[in-house]
C-alpha positions in Angstrom: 0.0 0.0 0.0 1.1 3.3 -1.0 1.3 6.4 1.4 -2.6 7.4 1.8 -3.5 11.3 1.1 -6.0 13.1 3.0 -8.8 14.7 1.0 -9.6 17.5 2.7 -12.4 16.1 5.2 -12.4 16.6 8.7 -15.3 15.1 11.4 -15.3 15.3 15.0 -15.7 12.0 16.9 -14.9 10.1 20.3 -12.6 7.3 21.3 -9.0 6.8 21.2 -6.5 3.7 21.5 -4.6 4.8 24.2 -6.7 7.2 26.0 -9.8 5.3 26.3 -13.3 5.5 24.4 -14.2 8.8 25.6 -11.7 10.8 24.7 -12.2 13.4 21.7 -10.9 12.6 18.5 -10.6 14.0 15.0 -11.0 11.7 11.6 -9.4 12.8 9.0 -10.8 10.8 5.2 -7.8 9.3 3.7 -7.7 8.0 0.2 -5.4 5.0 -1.2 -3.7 6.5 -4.6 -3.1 3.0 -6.0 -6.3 0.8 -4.8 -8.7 4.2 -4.1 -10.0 2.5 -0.7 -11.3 5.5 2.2 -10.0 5.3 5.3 -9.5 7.4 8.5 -6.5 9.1 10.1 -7.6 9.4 13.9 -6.0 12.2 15.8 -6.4 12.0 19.3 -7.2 15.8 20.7 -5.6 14.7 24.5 -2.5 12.8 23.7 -2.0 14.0 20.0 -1.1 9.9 18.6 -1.9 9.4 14.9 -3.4 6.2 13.7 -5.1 5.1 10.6 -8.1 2.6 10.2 -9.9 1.1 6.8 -12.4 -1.7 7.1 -15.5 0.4 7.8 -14.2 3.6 7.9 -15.8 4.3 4.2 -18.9 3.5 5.3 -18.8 6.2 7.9 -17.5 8.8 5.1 -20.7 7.6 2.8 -22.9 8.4 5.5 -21.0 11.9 5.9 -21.4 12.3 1.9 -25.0 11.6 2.2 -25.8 13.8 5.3 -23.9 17.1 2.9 -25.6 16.2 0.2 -28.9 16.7 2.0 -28.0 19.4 4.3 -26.4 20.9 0.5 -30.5 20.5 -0.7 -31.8 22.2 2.4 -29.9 25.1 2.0 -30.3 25.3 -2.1 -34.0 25.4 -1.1 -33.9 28.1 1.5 -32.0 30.1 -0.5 -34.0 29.8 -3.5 -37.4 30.7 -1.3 -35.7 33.8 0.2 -34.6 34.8 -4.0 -38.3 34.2 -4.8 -39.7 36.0 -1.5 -37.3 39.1 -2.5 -38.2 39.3 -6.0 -42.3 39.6 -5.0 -41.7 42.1 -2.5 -41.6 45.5 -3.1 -38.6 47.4 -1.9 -39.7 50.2 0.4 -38.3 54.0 -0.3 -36.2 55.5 2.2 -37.7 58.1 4.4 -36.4 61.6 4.6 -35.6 61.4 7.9 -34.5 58.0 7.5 -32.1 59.4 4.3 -30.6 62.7 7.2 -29.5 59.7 9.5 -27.5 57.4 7.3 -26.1 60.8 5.5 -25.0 62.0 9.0 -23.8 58.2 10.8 -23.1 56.8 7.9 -21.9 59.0 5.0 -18.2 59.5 5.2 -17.3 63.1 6.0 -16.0 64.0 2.3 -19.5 63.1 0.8 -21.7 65.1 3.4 -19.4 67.6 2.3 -20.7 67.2 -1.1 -23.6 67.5 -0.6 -23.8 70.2 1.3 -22.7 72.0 -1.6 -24.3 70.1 -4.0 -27.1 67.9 -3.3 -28.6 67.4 -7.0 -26.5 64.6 -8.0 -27.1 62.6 -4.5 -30.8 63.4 -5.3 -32.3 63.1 -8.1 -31.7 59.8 -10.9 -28.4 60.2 -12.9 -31.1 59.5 -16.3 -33.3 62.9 -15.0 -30.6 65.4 -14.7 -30.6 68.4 -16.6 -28.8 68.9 -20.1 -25.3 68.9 -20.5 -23.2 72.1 -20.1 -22.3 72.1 -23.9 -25.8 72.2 -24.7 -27.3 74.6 -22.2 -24.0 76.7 -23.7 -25.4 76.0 -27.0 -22.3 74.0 -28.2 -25.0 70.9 -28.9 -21.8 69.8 -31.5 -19.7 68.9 -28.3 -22.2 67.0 -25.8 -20.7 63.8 -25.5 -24.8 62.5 -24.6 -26.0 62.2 -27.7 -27.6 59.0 -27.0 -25.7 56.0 -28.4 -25.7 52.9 -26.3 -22.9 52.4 -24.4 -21.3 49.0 -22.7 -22.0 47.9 -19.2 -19.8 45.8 -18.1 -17.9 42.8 -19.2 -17.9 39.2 -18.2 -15.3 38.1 -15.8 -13.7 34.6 -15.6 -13.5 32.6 -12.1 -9.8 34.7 -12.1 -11.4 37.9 -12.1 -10.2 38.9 -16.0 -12.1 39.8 -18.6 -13.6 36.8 -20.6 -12.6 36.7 -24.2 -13.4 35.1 -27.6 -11.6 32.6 -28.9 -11.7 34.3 -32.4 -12.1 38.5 -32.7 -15.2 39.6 -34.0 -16.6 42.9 -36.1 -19.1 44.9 -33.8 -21.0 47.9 -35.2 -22.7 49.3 -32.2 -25.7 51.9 -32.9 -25.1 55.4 -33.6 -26.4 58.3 -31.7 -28.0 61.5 -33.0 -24.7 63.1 -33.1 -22.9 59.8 -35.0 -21.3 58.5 -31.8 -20.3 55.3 -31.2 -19.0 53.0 -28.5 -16.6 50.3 -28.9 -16.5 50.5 -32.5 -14.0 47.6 -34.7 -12.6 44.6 -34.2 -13.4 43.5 -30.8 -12.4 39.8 -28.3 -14.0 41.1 -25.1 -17.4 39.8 -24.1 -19.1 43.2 -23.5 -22.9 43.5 -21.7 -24.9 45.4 -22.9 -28.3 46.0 -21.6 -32.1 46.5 -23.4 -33.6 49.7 -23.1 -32.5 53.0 -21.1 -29.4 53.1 -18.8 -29.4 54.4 -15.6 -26.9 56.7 -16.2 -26.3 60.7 -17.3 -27.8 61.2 -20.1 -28.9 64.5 -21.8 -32.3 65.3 -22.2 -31.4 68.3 -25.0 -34.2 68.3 -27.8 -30.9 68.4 -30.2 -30.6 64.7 -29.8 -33.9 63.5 -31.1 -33.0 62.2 -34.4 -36.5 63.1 -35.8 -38.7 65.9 -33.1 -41.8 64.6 -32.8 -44.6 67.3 -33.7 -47.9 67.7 -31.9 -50.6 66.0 -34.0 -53.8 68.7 -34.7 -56.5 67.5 -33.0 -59.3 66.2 -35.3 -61.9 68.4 -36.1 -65.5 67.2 -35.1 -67.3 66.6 -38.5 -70.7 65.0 -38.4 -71.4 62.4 -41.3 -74.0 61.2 -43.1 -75.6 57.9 -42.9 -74.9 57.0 -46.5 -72.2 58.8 -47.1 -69.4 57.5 -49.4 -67.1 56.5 -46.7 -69.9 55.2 -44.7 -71.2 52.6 -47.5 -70.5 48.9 -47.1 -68.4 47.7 -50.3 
């Protein structure tokens, strides 16, 4: 028999050789390289002797395996009713004075310093501010918001990088009103981009509108006849 290797296992359990049956112990799950047979390497916590034991030591480790794989169940159900419980309930908002005591207790002194001098963008929604500067100057060339989708994020490997294609790829993103575009060429990165409007600062100059919508006339009330042409049945 080869030198066994611990897996990684660890239980808590009573009765050692030397010490007598009511000692604490720890087991340790030990695995044969050559013949793959689970064992245990018994630590005794009062004298500190090693030994090892097979036989029915992987019957004990089955029974571990099977009491994790439930306990693994229980908690993959629990979690998955507190998801569902979260998504049906509606967040509530913050109070006002609710918002003064985290801002005061909370907030770190640079930001309260901020917003004491400028509370808008702690406020309000970064996708309801006000136009640009450019385009309250009337410089509606040089706003930088003209619209065009830009990327979220990117998708991260289990390292932490930046996942990549294996081969690059030729992405067109739209154009805003101003001809704008993100992230345009040959690209490897797996960007995300979302659906719809971002959350983010966005100017809400009427230069950006590709086509201004104009205010339909109201229709005039004209009474008909009951055989008029466009009342006939074909």
């Amino acid at each position: 028999m080869s030198v066994p290797k611990r897996t990684g296992r660890a239980r808590p359990d009573k009765g050692c050789r030397w010490c007598g049956p009511r000692e604490e112990i720890v087991k340790f799950e030990i695995q044969d390289p050559e013949t793959g047979g689970i064992g245990s390497e018994v630590m005794c916590c009062l004298c500190g002797r090693h030994q090892w034991r097979w036989g029915w030591e992987h019957a004990f480790w089955a029974r571990e395996t099977r009491r994790e794989i439930v306990r693994r169940a229980h908690i993959g159900a629990w979690l998955a009713a507190q998801i569902i419980a979260l998504a049906q309930r509606r967040p509530r908002r913050m109070r006002v004075d609710e918002a003064a005591f985290v801002r005061e207790h909370v907030w770190p002194p640079s930001w309260r310093r901020h917003f004491d001098e400028l509370p808008g963008p702690f406020v309000n929604c970064a996708c309801q501010r006000p136009p640009s500067l450019p385009c309250q100057r009337g410089d509606h060339r040089d706003c930088q918001y003209d619209g065009h989708p830009v990327r979220e994020t990117v998708v991260q490997t289990h390292a932490g990088r930046a996942a990549q294609f294996t081969e690059s790829f030729q992405h067109r993103p739209l154009a805003g009103s101003a001809g704008r575009r993100d992230c345009l060429g040959t690209n490897r990165l797996a960007w995300v981009w979302l659906a719809g409007r971002p959350c983010r600062e966005i100017c809400t100059c009427v230069c950006h509108a590709s086509s201004p919508a104009t205010p339909a006339e109201p229709p005039r009330p004209e009474q008909l006849g009951l055989f008029t042409p466009e009342r006939v049945p074909q």
